[in-house]
TORKOL-4160 file (C-alpha; in steps of 0.2 Angstrom, whole numbers, padded with zeros to 4 digits, m for minus):
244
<pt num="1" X="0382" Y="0384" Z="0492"/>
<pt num="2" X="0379" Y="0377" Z="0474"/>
<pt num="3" X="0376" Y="0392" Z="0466"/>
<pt num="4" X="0388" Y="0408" Z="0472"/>
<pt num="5" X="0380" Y="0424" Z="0477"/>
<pt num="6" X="0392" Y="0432" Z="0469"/>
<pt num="7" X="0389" Y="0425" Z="0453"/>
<pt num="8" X="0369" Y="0430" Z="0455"/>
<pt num="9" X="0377" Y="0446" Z="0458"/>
<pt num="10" X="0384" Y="0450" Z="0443"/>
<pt num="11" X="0370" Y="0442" Z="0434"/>
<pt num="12" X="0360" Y="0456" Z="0442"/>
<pt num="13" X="0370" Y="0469" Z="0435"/>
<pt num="14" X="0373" Y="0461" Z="0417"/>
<pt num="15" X="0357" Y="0460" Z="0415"/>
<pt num="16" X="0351" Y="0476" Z="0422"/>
<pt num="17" X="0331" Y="0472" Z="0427"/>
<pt num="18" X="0321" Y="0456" Z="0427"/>
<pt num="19" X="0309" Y="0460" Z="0414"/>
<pt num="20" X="0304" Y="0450" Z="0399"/>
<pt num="21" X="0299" Y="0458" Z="0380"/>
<pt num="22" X="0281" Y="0454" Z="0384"/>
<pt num="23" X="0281" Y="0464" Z="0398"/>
<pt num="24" X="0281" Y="0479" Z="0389"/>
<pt num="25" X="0297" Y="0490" Z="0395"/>
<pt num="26" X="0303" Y="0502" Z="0388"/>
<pt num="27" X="0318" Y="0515" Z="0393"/>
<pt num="28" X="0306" Y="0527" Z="0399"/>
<pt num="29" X="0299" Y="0516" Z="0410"/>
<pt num="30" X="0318" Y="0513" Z="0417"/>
<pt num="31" X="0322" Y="0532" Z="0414"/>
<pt num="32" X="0310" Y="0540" Z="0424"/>
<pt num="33" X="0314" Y="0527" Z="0440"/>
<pt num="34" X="0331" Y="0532" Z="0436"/>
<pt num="35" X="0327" Y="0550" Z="0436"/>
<pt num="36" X="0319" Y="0550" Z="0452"/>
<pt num="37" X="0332" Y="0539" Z="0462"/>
<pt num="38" X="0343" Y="0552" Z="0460"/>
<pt num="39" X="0333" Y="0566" Z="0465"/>
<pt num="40" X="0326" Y="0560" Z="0478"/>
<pt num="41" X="0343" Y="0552" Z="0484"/>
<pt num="42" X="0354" Y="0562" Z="0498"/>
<pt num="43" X="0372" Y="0555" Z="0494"/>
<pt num="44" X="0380" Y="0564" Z="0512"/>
<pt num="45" X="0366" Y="0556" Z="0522"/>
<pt num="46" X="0365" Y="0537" Z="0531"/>
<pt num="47" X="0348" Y="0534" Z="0527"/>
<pt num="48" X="0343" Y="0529" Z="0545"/>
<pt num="49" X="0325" Y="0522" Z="0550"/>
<pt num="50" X="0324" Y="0525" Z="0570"/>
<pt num="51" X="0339" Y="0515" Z="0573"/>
<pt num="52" X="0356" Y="0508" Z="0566"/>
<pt num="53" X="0356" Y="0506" Z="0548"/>
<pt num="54" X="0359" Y="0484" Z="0543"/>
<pt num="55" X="0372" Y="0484" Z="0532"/>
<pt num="56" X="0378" Y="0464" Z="0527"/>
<pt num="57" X="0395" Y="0461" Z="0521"/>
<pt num="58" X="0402" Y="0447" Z="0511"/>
<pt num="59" X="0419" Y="0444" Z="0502"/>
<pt num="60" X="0421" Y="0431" Z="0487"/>
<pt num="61" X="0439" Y="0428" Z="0482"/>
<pt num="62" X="0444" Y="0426" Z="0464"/>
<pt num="63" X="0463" Y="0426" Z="0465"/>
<pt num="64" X="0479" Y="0426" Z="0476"/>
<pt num="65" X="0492" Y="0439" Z="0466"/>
<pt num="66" X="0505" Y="0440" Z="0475"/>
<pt num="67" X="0511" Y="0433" Z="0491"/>
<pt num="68" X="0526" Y="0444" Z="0498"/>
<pt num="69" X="0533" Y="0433" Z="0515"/>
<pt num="70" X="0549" Y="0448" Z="0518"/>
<pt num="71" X="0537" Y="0461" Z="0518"/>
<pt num="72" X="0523" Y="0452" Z="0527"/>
<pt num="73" X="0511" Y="0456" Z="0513"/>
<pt num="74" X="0495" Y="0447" Z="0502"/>
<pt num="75" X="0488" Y="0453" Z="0486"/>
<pt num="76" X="0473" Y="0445" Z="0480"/>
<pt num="77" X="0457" Y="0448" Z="0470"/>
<pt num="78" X="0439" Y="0447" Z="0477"/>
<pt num="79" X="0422" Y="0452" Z="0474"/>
<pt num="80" X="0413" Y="0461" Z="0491"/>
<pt num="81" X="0396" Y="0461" Z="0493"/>
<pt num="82" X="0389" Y="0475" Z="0501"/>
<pt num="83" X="0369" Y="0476" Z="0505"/>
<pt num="84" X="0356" Y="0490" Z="0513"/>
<pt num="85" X="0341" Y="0496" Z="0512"/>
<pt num="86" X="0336" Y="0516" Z="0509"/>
<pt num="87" X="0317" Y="0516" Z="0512"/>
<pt num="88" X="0317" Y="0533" Z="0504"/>
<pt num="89" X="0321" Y="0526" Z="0487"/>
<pt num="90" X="0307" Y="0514" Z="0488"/>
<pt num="91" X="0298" Y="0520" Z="0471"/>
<pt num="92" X="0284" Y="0503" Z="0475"/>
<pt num="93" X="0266" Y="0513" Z="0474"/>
<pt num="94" X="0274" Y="0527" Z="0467"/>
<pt num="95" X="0272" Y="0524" Z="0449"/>
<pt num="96" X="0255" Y="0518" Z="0438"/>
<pt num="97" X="0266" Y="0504" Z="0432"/>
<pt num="98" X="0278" Y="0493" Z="0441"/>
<pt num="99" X="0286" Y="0481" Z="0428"/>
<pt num="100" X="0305" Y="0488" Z="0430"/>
<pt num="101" X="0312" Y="0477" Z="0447"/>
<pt num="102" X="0327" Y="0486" Z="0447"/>
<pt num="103" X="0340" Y="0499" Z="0439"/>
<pt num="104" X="0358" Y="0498" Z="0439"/>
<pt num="105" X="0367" Y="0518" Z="0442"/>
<pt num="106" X="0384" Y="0524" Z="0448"/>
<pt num="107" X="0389" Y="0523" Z="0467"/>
<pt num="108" X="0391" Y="0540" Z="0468"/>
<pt num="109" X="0373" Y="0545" Z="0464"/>
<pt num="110" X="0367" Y="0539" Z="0480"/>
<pt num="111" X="0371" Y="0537" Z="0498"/>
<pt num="112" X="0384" Y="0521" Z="0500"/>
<pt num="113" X="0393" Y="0514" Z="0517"/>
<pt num="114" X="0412" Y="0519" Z="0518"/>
<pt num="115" X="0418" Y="0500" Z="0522"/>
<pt num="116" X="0435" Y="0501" Z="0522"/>
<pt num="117" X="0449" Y="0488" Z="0525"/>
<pt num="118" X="0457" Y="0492" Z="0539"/>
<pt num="119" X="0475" Y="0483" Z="0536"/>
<pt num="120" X="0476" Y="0486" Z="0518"/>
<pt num="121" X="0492" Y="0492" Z="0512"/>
<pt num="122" X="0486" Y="0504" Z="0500"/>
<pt num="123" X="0469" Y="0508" Z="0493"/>
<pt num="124" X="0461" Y="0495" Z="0484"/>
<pt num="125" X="0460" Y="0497" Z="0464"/>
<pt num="126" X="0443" Y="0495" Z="0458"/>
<pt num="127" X="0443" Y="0480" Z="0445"/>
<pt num="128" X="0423" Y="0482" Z="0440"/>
<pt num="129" X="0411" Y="0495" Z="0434"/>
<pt num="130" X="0406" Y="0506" Z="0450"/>
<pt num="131" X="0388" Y="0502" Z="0449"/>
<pt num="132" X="0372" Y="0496" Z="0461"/>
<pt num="133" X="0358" Y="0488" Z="0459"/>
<pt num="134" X="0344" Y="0500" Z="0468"/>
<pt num="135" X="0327" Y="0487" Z="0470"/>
<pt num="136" X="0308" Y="0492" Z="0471"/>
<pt num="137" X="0308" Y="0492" Z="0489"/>
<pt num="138" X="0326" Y="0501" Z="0492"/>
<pt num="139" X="0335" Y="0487" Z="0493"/>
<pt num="140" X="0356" Y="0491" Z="0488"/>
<pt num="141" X="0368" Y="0480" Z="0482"/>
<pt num="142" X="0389" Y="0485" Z="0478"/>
<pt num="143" X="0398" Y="0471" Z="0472"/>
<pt num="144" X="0416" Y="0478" Z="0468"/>
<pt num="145" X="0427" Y="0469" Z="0461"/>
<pt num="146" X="0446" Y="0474" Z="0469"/>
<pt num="147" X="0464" Y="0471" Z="0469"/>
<pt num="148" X="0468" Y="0473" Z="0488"/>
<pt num="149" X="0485" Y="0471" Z="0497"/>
<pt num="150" X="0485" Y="0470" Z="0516"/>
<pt num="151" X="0497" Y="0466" Z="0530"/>
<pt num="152" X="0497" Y="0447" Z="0538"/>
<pt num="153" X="0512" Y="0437" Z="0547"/>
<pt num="154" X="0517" Y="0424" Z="0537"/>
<pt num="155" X="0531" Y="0416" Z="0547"/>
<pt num="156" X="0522" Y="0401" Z="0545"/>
<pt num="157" X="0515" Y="0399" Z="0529"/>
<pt num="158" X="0527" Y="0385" Z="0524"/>
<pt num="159" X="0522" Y="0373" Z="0538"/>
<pt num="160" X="0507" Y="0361" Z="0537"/>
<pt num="161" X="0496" Y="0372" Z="0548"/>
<pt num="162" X="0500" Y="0388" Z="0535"/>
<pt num="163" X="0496" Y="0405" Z="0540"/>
<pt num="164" X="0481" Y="0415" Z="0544"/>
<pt num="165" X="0478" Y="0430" Z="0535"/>
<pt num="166" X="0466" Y="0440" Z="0541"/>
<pt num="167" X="0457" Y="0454" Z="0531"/>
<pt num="168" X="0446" Y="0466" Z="0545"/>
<pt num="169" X="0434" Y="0478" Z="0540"/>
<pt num="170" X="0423" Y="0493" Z="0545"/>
<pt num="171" X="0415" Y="0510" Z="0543"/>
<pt num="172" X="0431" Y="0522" Z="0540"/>
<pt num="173" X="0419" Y="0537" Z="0549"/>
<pt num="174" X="0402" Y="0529" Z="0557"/>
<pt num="175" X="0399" Y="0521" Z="0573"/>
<pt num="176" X="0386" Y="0508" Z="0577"/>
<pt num="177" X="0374" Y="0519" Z="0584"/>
<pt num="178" X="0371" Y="0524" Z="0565"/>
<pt num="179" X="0378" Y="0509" Z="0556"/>
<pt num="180" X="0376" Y="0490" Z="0561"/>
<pt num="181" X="0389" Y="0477" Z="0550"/>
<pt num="182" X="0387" Y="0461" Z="0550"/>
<pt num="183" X="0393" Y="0445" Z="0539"/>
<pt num="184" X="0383" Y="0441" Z="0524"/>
<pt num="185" X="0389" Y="0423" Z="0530"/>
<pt num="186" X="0395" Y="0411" Z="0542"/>
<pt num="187" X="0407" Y="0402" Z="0531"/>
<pt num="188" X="0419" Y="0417" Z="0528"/>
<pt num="189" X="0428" Y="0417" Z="0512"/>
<pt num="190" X="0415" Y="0412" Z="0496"/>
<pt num="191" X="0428" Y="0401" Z="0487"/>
<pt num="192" X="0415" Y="0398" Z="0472"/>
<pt num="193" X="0424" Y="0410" Z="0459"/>
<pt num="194" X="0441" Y="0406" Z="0465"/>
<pt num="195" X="0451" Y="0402" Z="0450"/>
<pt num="196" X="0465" Y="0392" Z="0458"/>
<pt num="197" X="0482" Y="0392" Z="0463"/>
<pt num="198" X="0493" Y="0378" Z="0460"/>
<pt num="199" X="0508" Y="0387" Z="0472"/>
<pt num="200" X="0495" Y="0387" Z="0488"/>
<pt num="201" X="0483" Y="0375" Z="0496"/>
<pt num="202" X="0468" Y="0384" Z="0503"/>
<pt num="203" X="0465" Y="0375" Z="0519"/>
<pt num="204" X="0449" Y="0384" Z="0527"/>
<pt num="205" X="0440" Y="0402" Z="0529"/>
<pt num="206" X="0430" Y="0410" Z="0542"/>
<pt num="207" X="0422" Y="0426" Z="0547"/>
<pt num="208" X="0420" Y="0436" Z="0563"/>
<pt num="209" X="0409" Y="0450" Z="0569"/>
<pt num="210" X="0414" Y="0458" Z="0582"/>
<pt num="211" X="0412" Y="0476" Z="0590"/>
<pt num="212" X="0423" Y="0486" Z="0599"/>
<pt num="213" X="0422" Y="0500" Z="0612"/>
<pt num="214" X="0437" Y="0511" Z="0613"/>
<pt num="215" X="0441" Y="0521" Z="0630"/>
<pt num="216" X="0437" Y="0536" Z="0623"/>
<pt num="217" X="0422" Y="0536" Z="0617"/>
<pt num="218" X="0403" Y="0526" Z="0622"/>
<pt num="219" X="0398" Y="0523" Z="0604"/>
<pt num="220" X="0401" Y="0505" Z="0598"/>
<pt num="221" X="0412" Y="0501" Z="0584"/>
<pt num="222" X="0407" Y="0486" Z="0574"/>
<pt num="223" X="0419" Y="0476" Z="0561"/>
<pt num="224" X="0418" Y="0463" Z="0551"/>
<pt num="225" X="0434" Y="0451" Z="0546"/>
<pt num="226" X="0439" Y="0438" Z="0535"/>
<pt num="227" X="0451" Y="0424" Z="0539"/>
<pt num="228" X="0460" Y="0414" Z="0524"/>
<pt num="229" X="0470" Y="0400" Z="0532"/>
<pt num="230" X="0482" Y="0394" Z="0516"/>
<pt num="231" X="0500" Y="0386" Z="0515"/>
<pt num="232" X="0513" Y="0386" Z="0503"/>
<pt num="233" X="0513" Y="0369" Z="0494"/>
<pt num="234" X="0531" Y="0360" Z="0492"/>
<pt num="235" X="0541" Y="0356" Z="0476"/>
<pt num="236" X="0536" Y="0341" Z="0474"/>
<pt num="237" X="0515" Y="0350" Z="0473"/>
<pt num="238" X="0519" Y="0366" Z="0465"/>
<pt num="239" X="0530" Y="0371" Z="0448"/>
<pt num="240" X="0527" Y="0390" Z="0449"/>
<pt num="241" X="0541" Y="0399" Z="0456"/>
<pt num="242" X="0540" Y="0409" Z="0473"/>
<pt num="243" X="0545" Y="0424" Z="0478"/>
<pt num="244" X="0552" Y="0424" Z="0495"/>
């Protein structure tokens, strides 16, 4: 893509709603929509339509931190990119005006999927403001911006293949029978607001949905993961240090 998603993403919430002056909004206008998200909004509950709730993911790397091959461990930076829909908090028809086409409010006013990575080392920290974009028609958007550290095998980073790392995520508490993840993409990785890294070479990226049914239990457990295929460059390519 020319133009990353996850740039338009953070235009969204710089910008807050695509209005013009001429258009005549005021913070009334975006107070009262505001106002009635949050009441009408039930934080504790999927907001389910008669069947699984959609819910696309996306990942959009910014950095590579730290790369720790003893320990078996990668720390990086990305931007995720987490879409749904609640019908509920469609406010279109609801108003005598509809110049405000969206409102930007904390994550924890309203209902929000519990994606988690499932190999991470730790809990990600949280690198951007913990805001969504609630549309007209209930559309959601979350694009965090986190440090995470995860497990990969990196015995073979140094050889021309590199090493696959592989980041997998899912719902820490919902099944698919209530929540249905999929890839925002079939390209894996968005590589458009990568900075760079003149100790690695990022060879290829892909994605995998896939869902799993456990012996216990006849619910469907869907997951989403990211592959980073990346090599360490040699002297002669690289003057940073490593840490090996």
């Amino acid at each position: 893509m020319k133009l990353s998603v996850f740039w338009c993403s953070l235009c969204i919430f710089i910008s807050g709603y695509h209005v013009s002056a001429s258009q005549g909004v005021t913070k009334d206008h975006i107070w009262e929509k505001m106002q009635w998200v949050r009441e009408t909004a039930i934080p504790g509950v999927v907001p389910v339509q008669g069947g699984p709730l959609n819910v696309t993911l996306g990942l959009g790397l910014t950095t590579i931190r730290d790369v720790d091959i003893d320990r078996g461990e990668v720390e990086i930076t990305a931007m995720r990119t987490v879409q749904w829909r609640d019908f509920s908090l469609s406010w279109l028809g609801k108003f005598s005006e509809n110049i405000v086409s969206g409102i930007n409010m904390n994550v924890n006013d309203l209902w929000s999927p519990d994606i988690v990575a499932y190999n991470a080392v730790h809990a990600p920290e949280l690198l951007s403001p913990p805001l969504v974009h609630v549309s007209p028609d209930g559309s959601i958007m979350y694009v965090p911006h986190e440090r995470i550290r995860f497990n990969c095998n990196l015995v073979n980073l140094e050889t021309p293949g590199g090493a696959n790392c592989t980041i997998k995520y899912g719902s820490w508490t919902y099944n698919g029978f209530l929540l249905h993840l999929q890839a925002a993409n079939i390209h894996g990785f968005s590589l458009n607001d990568y900075m760079g890294d003149s100790r690695f070479e990022i060879m290829e990226t892909y994605v995998e949905a896939e869902t799993i049914y456990y012996p216990c239990c006849a619910e469907p457990y869907p997951d989403v993961k990211f592959t980073l295929n990346f090599r360490k460059k040699t002297s002669s390519e690289s003057w940073i240090g490593w840490k090996k």
